[in-house]
C-alpha positions in Angstrom: -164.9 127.3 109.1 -161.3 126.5 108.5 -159.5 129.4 106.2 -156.3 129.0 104.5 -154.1 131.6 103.8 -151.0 131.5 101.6 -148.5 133.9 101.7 -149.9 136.8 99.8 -153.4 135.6 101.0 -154.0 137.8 104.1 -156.3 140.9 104.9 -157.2 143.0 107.8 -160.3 141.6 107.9 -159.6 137.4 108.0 -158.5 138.6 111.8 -161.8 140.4 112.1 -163.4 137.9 111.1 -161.6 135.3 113.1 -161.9 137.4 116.6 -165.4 136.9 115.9 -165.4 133.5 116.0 -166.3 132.6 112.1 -163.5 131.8 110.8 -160.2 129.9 111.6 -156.8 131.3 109.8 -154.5 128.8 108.6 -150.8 128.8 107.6 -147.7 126.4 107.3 -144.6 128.9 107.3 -143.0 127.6 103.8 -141.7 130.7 103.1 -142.6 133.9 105.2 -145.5 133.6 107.7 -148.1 136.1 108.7 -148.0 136.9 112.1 -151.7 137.6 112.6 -152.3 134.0 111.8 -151.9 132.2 115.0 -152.5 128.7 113.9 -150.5 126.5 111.4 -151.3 123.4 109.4 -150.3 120.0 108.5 -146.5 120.4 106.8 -147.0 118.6 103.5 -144.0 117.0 101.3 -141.0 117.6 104.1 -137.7 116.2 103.3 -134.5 115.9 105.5 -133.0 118.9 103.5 -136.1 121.5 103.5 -135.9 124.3 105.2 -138.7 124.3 107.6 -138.8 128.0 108.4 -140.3 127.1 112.3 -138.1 128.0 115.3 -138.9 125.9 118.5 -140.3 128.8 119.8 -143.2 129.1 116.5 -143.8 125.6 117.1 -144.7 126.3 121.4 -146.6 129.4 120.3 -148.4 128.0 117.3 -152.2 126.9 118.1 -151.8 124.1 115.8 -148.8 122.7 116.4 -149.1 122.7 120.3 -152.1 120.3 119.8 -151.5 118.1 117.2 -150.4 114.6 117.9 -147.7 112.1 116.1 -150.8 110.0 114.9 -152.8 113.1 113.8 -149.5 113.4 111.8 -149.0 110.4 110.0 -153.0 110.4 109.5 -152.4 113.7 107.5 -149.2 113.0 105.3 -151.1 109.6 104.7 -154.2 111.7 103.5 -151.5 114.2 101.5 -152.4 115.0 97.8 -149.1 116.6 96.8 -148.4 114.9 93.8 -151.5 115.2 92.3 -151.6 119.1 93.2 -147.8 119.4 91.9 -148.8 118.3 88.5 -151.8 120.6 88.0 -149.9 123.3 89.5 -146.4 123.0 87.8 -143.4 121.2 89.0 -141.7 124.8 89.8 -144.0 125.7 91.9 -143.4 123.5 94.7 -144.4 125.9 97.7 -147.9 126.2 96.0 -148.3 122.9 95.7 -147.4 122.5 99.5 -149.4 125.3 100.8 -152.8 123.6 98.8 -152.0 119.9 100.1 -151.8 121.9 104.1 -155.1 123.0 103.0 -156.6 120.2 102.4 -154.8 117.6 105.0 -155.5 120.7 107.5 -159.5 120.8 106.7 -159.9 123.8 105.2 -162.6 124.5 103.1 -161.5 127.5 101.6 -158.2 129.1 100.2 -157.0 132.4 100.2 -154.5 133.5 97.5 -152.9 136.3 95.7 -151.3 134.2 92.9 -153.8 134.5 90.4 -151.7 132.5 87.8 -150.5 129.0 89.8 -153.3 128.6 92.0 -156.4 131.0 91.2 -156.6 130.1 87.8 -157.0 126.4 88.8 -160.1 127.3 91.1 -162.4 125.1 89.5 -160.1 122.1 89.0 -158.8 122.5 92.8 -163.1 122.4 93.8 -164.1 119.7 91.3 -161.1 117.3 92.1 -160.1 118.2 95.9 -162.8 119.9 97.2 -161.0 123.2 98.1 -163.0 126.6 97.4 -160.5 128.8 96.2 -160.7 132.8 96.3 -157.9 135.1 95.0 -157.6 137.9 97.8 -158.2 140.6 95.7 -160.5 139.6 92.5 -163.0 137.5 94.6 -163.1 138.9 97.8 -166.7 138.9 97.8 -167.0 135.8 96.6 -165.4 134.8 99.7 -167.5 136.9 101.9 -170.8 135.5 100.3 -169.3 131.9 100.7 -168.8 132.1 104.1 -172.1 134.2 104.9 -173.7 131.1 102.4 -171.7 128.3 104.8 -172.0 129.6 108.2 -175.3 131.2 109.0 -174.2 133.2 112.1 -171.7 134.9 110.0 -171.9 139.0 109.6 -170.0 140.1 106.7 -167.2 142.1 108.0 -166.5 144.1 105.1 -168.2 144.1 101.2 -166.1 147.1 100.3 -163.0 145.7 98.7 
């Protein structure tokens, strides 16, 4: 099951639960990245003057972007959303937008978050209109646990304390 994790989204456990094998950690390095997430996404919305926080050293390293292919990446930004999630989540916050359309373009299923206000609060419209599960970090971390025990029947929760 693909995961995404924006920048506040990580805990302990995601690696856990990816060392296992039931889960796959996402990330496009917008801003900061986590380290413990080894494997990026589809960059969504890049323009000559961003600043692409990757160093051609993250790019070798990264699990994602070793594999990918120049078709697999014009497939994605063709399949990209981000004007659609811009508008629901605010033209001022960009980087949200960016790290939902990754999400989606990357094939994750669910999103991890600690921004309760831009993204969280939007759960239901992100699931009814793009089909992304989203899960604040903190509030709904067994939410998260119970979705991923529902959608992947060899899964062990890791940890239902939170």
């Amino acid at each position: 099951m693909n995961v995404y994790c924006d920048t506040g989204g990580f805990r302990k456990e995601l690696r856990e639960m990816e060392l296992d094998g039931i889960i796959k950690l996402h990330q496009v390095k917008y801003e900061n990245r986590n380290a413990r997430i080894q494997t990026g996404g589809f960059p969504s919305n890049l323009t000559y003057d961003d600043a692409f926080h990757y160093t051609y050293n993250d790019l070798k390293k990264d699990k994602f972007f070793s594999s990918v292919t120049g078709d697999e990446m014009r497939a994605a930004m063709a399949r990209s959303r981000y004007s659609e999630l811009l508008e629901l989540v605010g033209p001022a916050n960009k980087q949200d937008a960016r790290h939902l359309d990754s999400a989606i373009t990357t094939g994750c299923i669910a999103f991890l978050t600690s921004d309760w206000d831009d993204i969280a609060s939007k759960k239901e419209t992100l699931l009814a209109s793009f089909g992304l599960h989203v899960f604040h970090v903190t509030h709904d971390w067994q939410a998260f646990l119970s979705f991923v025990e529902n959608n992947n029947p060899h899964a062990v929760s890791q940890n239902k304390n939170a």
